[in-house]
N, C-alpha and C positions, 0 to 999 in steps of 0.2 A: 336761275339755275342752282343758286345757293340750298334756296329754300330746298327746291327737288330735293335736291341732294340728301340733303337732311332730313326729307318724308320718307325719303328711301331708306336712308340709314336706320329710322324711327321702326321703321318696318320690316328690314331685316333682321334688328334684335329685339323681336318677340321676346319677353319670358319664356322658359322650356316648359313649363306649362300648356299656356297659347301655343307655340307649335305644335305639341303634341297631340291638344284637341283639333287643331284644323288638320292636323294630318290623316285623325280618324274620322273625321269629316268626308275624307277621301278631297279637299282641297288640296292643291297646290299647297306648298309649304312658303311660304313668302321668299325667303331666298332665291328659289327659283324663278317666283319672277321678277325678281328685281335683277337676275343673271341673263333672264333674255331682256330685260330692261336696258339692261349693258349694253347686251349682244346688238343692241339693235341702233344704241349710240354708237358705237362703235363703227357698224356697217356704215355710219351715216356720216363718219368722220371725224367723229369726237370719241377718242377713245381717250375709257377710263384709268387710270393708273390706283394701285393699291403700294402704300410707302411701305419699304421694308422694315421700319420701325415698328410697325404696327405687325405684320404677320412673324417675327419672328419671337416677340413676349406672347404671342397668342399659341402660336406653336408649341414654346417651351411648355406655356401652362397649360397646353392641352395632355403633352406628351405626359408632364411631372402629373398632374394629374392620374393621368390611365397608370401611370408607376404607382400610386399609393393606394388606388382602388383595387390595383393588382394585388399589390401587397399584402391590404387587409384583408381581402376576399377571397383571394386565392392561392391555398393551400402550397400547389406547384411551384408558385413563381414564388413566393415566400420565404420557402425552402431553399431556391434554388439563388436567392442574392444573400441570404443569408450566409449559404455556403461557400459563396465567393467569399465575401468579408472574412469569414472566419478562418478560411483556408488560407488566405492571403497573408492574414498575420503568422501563423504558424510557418508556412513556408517560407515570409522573409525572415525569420530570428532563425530558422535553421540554417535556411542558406547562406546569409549573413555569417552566422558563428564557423560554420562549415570555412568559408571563403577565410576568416580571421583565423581561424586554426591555420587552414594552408601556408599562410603568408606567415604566420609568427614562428610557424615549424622552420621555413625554408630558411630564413635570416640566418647572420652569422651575429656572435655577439661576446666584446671584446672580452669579457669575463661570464665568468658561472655565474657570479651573482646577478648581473643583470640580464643571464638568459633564466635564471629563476626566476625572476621579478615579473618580465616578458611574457613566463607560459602561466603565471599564475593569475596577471592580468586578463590573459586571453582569455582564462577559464571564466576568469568573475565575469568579463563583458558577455561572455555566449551564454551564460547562466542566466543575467540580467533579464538579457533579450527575449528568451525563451520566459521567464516567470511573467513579465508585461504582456507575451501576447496569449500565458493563458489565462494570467486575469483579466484581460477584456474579454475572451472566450466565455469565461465564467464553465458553470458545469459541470460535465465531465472530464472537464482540462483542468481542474483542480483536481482532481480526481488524478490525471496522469503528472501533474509534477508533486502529489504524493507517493506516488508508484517510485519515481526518478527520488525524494529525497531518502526513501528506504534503501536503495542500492548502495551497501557498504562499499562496494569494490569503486566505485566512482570518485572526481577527485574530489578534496574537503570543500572547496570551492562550489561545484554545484549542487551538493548536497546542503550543506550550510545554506545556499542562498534559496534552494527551494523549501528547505522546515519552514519556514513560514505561514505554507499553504493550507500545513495543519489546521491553523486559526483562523484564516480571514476564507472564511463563509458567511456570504448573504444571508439572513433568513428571507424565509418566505412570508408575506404576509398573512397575519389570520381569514382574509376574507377569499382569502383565494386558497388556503387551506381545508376550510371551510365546504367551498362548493368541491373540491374533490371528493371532503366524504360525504358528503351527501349523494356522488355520485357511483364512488365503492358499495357505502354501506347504506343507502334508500333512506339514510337519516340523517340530522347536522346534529353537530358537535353538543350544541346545545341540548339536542333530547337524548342524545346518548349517555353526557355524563352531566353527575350531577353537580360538579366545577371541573373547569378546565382552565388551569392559566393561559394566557395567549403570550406570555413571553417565554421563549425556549429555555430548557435550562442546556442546551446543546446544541449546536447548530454546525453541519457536517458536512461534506460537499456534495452527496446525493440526499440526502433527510436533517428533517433535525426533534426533539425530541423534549415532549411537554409533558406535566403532571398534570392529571386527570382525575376525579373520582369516579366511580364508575355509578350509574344509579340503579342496576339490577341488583347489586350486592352490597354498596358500599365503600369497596377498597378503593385504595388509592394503588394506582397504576400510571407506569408509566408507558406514552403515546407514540412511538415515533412513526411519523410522518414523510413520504416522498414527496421532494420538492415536482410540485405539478408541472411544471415545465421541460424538465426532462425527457417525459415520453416523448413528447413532439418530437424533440431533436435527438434523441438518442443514439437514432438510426443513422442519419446523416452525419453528426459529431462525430461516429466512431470511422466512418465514410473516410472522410476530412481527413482522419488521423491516420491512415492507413495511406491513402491517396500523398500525402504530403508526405511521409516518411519513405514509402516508397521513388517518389522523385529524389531525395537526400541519397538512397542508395545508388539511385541509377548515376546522377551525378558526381558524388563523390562515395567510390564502395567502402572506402577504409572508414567510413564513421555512419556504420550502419546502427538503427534504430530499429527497425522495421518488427523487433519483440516486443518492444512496448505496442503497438499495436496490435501483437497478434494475442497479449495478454488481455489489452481493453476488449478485444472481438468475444472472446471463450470467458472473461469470469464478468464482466460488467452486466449482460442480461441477467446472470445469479446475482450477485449482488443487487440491483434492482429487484428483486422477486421477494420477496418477505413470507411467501410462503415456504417458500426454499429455504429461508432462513429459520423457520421454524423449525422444518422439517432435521435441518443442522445441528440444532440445539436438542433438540430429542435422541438423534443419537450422540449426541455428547453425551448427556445425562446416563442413556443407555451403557455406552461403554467405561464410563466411570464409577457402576451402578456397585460392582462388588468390591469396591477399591476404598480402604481409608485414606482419604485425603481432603485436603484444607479447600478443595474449587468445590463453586456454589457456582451454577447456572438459574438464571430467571426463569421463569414459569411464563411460558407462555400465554395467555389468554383468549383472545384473538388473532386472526392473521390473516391479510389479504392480500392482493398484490402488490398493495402502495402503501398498507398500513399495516404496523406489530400493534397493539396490546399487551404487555405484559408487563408481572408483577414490577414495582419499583421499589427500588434498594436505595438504602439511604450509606455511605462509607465514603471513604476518601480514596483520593488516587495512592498506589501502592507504592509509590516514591517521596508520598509526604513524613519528611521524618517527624514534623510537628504531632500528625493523626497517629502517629504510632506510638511517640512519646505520650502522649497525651491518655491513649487505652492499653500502656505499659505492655506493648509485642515487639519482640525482638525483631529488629532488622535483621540479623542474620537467617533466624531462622524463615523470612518471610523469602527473602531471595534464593535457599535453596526447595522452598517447598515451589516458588513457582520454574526452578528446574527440573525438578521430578514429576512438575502438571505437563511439560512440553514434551518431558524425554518420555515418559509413559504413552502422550501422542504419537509420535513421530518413534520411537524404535519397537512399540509394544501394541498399541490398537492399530499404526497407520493410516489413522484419518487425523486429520493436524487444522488448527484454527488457524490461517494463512494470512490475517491482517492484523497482528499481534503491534498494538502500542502502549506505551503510559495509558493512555486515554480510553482504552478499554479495557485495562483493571483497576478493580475499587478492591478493598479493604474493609473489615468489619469485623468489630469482635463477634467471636460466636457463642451462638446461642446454646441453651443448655442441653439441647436436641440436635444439635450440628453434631454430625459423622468426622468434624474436621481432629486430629491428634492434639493442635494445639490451642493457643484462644484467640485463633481467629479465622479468618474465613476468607479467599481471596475470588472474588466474584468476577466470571467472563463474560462480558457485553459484546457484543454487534455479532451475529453467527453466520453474517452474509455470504462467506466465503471460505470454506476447506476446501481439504487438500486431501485426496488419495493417494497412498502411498502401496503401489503393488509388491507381492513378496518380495523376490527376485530385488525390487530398487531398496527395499526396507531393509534388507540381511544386509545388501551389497554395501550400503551406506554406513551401517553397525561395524559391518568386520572393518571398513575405513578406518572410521574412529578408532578401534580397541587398534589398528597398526599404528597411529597418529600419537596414543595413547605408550606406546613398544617404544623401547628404545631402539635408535637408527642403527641396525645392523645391516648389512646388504641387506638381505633376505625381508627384513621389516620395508626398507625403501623401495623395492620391488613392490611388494604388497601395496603400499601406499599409492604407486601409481598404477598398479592395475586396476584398482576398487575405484582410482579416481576418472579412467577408463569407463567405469560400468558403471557408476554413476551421473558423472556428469559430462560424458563423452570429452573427457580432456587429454587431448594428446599429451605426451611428456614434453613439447616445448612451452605448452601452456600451463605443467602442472605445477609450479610456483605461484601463479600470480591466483589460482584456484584454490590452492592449499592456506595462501595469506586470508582469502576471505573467509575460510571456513575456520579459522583458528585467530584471525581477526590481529594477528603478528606480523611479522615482515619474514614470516616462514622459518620452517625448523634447519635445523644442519642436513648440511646433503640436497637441497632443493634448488638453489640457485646456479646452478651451474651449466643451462641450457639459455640462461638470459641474463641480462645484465641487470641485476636489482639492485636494492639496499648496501653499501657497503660499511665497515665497520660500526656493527652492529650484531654483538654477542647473540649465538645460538644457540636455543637450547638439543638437544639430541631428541626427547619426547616433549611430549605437552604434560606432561607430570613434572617433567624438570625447569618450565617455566617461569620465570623471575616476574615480579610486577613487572606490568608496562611502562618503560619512563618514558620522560618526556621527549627525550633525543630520540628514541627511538619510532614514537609515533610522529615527529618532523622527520627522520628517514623515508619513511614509508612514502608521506605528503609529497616530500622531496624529489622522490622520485617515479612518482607518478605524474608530479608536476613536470618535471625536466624532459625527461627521456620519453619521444615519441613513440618507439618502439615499444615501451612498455605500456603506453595509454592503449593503442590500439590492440595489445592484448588482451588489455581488458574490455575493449569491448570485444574481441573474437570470444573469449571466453562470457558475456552474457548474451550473446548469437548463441552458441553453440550447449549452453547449458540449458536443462529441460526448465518451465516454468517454476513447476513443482520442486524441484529441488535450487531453485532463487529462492521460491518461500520457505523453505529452510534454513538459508541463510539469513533470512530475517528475523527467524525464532533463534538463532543462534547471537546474533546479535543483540537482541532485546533482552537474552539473559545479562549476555555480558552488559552491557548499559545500564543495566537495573541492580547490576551487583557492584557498580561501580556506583549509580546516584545513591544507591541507600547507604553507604559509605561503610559497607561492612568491615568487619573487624577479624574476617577468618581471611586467608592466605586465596591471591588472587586464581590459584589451581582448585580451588576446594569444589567449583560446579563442575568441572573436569571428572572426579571421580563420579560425580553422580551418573553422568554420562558414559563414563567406562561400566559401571554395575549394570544399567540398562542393557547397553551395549550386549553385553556379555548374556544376558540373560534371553535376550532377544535371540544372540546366534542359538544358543544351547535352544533354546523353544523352539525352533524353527527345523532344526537337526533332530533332535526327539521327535518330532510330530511328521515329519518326512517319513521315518525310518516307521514307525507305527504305521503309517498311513502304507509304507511298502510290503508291510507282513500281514496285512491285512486281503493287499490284492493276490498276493503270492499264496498265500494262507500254508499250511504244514508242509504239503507235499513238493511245493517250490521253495520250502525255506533251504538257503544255501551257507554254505559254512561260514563265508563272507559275509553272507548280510548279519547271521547271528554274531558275528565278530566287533560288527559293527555297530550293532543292539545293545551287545555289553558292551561296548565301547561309549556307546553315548551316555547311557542309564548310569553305568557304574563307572567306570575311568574321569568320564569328563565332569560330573556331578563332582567326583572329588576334586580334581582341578579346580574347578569354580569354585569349590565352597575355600580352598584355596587362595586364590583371587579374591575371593567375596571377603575372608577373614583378612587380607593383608590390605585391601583397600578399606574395610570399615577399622582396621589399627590407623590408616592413614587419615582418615574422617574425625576418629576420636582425639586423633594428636594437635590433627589443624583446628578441630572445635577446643579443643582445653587450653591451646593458644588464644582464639577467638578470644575466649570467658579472659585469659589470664589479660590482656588487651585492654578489654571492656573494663575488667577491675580495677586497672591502672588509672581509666580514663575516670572512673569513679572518684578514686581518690583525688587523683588532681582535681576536680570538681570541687570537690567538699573542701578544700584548706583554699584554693586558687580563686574560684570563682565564690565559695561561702555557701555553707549549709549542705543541706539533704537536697533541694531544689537544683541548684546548681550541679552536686554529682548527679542526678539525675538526667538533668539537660547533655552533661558530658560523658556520661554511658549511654547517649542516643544518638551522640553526633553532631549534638548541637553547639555545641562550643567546643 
């Protein structure tokens, strides 16, 4: 019966080969009859038993099998465990930090300082959680906790812990770089250029970006490259993020998210499109076209949907005080030309480059044929993403500032919060913690008095009467966005309720101030302030003139009214004077705070030259470097 047994077995497991041809044979498949084989021991009173040690490893490896064949072959199911896994992390770090907020809010605790300690803890644990599960995510979850470490108004804690994500991008391999262009552009790397390094000099969280020569012409160009894996998941990743943030609101509504994904939804396919980006960069060009100023945009060359082309620029980051020293350009004046590259965007053309960092300004002396005023050049990379700014938000936002700008009279603090009404839909209970991010202080005199913020911490009346920043005062701020619950969830009411487009505002306003603090300038910490008031100013005046033209135009003679012509001189003649006014007493304030700057800088000189020794030494210490 052994043997049986065992011819039987021998004969059940064919190779899948062997059954395949005896099945096209139209034979019986041997299983089957070694089952009426059974069937018929069985009937006879010897029935067979099969141990469950045996069917239950065969099971498994059938099942985990049809799982990885699924996997690799099918698209559907692919997608659909991938998106488990990925969702899963993101929804435990939210819901997690979600539940740890609740509980560390509710507690009572015997002193301030260790309910300081408490909420600043809580913030670093939910920060934590959330940056682990979007580097396992990878992608475009890098991508979203660079969106999270740009939001000034959020605590130091989770921005802090998310800057990192700046840097730690994967590249992509060359060989898998490779077959995308080949399948962009119908040719590889190889016969397009006539060298291509395969090591990045950039690597980004949706691309990263190689030197190239090109072998039609010869130049040397630089490649950026979409990470090939993205498209697959794009669709679903932003799925994910939507789906999962959405659950965070239903469960807990006071720590809603649900803008970050409706930002990834609307700008992430642009940003992906590099044709789009081209197209971005041309009217940059375009509307910079009659304008002396120190920005240089690359030259396009080619453009596809997953690949730029274009010129490459050799400079340094616009924050290296070394690359400045070294091509003798004044720090100061590098930091307010790239105030008057952003404020010419955002209060004067309206279309605004909306991913503004370090990392995407270089530096470079200029050339003898550069348009720029001084000797150097401040060069814009990555165009993936602007920002329209419609009249009506562009004026409304101008006349803010120039009231921001006023000193706090009633009448100015009215102003203040209407504009900040019709800009950023902020009721007056939220207009303090609106007002701290757009002025990037603990808010002027007169704001805090619908909520409980910052205390004892000197006010100035306007942003013209601004003192440096010290340090007690940005621990206020910390202090009390850490502390007070009440204040945290206004700040998130207030980035719910503010429009996308004017958040990216807030981040060109930021990146000045940042930038005028790393280059360690030497003029008075108000000094990009008035650049911003003359913009301002000039913005409303253009916008008022060209209204009133544009109204005597539809009316033409016979409808002109005593009032509108009232209004005509009024614009043309009255408020031209006014401005030029304003224009004269704010560029007397520009001359006083630069011959400070210079008197500063010469100080630093001297001390150089006797302290440190030599001509080398003042040099270094009229740079900022010692």
């Amino acid at each position: 019966m052994l043997s049986l047994h065992a011819h039987n077995v021998r004969r059940v497991y064919q190779t899948p080969v062997q059954s395949l041809r005896s099945i096209a044979r139209g034979a019986r498949p041997p299983h089957s009859r070694h089952i009426r084989s059974l069937s018929a021991q069985s009937s006879a009173g010897q029935p067979t038993k099969v141990s469950g040690w045996i069917v239950a490893p065969v099971t498994l490896l059938l099942v985990g099998g049809a799982g990885v064949a699924a996997y690799h072959y099918n698209q559907p199911f692919r997608h659909t465990v991938l998106a488990v896994v990925r969702c899963s992390r993101v929804a435990e770090a939210a819901v997690l930090g979600a539940i740890d907020y609740k509980v560390t809010f509710a507690k009572s605790y015997p002193s301030e300082e260790e309910k300081t300690e408490a909420y600043s803890e809580c913030h670093t644990r939910s920060a934590h959680r959330v940056l682990k599960a979007l580097l396992a995510n990878g992608g475009i979850f890098i991508k979203l906790g660079q969106h999270i470490a740009s939001v000034a108004v959020l605590p130091h804690e989770w921005t802090s812990t998310m800057r990192p994500l700046q840097d730690q991008c994967e590249p992509t391999a060359y060989e898998d770089l490779n077959q995308m262009f080949i399948s962009d552009m119908g040719t590889s790397l190889s016969d397009y250029f006539d060298d291509f390094d395969p090591s990045p000099i950039g690597v980004a969280s949706l691309a990263q970006v190689h030197v190239g020569r090109l072998k039609s012409t010869g130049e040397q160009v630089a490649v950026k490259l979409q990470h090939p894996h993205l498209q697959e998941f794009c669709e679903i990743d932003m799925e994910m993020v939507e789906v999962s943030l959405g659950w965070i609101k239903h469960l807990f509504p006071n720590f809603e998210f649900t803008w970050l994904g409706e930002e990834m939804r609307e700008n992430l396919p642009k940003e992906m499109d590099f044709v789009h980006e081209k197209r971005n960069a041309q009217r940059a060009v375009t509307e910079f076209e009659n304008i002396r100023t120190s920005l240089y945009i690359p030259t396009v060359k080619e453009a596809r949907k997953r690949i730029l082309v274009m010129e490459y620029i050799q400079g340094g980051r616009v924050d290296d005080l070394v690359y400045l020293s070294d091509h003798n350009i004044d720090r100061n004046k590098v930091s307010l030309e790239i105030s008057r590259i952003f404020c010419q965007m955002v209060h004067i053309n309206g279309f605004f480059h909306a991913d503004p960092h370090p990392g995407n300004l270089l530096i470079r002396p200029a050339a003898p044929s550069s348009k720029s005023p001084y000797n150097f050049e401040i060069v814009l990379l990555d165009h993936g993403l602007y920002f329209d700014l419609d009249t009506p938000l562009r004026i409304n936002y101008s006349k803010w500032w120039l009231a921001l700008i006023a000193p706090a009279t009633p009448e100015t603090l009215e102003d203040r919060k209407k504009y900040a009404k019709l800009v950023g839909n902020i009721d007056e209970d939220l207009y303090p913690v609106f007002e701290a991010a757009i002025t990037g202080r603990a808010a002027l005199e007169g704001s805090w008095e619908e909520i409980d913020g910052p205390t004892d911490v000197p006010r100035a009346r306007s942003m013209i009467e601004l003192s440096a920043q010290t340090e007690e005062e940005m621990e206020a701020i910390r202090k009390a966005v850490v502390e007070k619950e009440g204040l945290l969830l206004s700040v998130f009411d207030v980035l719910r309720r503010v429009p996308r487009r004017v958040l990216m505002v807030l981040k060109l306003n930021d990146l000045t101030r940042s930038l005028d603090r790393a280059l360690m300038t030497t003029h008075s910490n108000i000094r990009i302030f008035l650049i911003t008031a003359k913009y301002c100013t000039f913005a409303v005046w253009l916008d008022e003139s060209q209204r009133l033209v544009s109204e005597l135009r539809r009316k033409g003679l016979s409808g002109m009214s005593l009032g509108l012509l009232r209004d005509y001189f009024w614009v043309w003649w009255c408020v031209p004077l006014y401005d030029s006014i304003m224009y004269r007493s704010l560029e007397l304030a520009e001359w006083w705070m630069d011959t400070g700057a210079r008197i500063v800088t010469a100080k630093a000189w001297v001390r150089g030259l006797f302290i440190l020794g030599g001509l080398q030494g003042a040099h270094r210490a009229a740079a900022g470097l010692a």
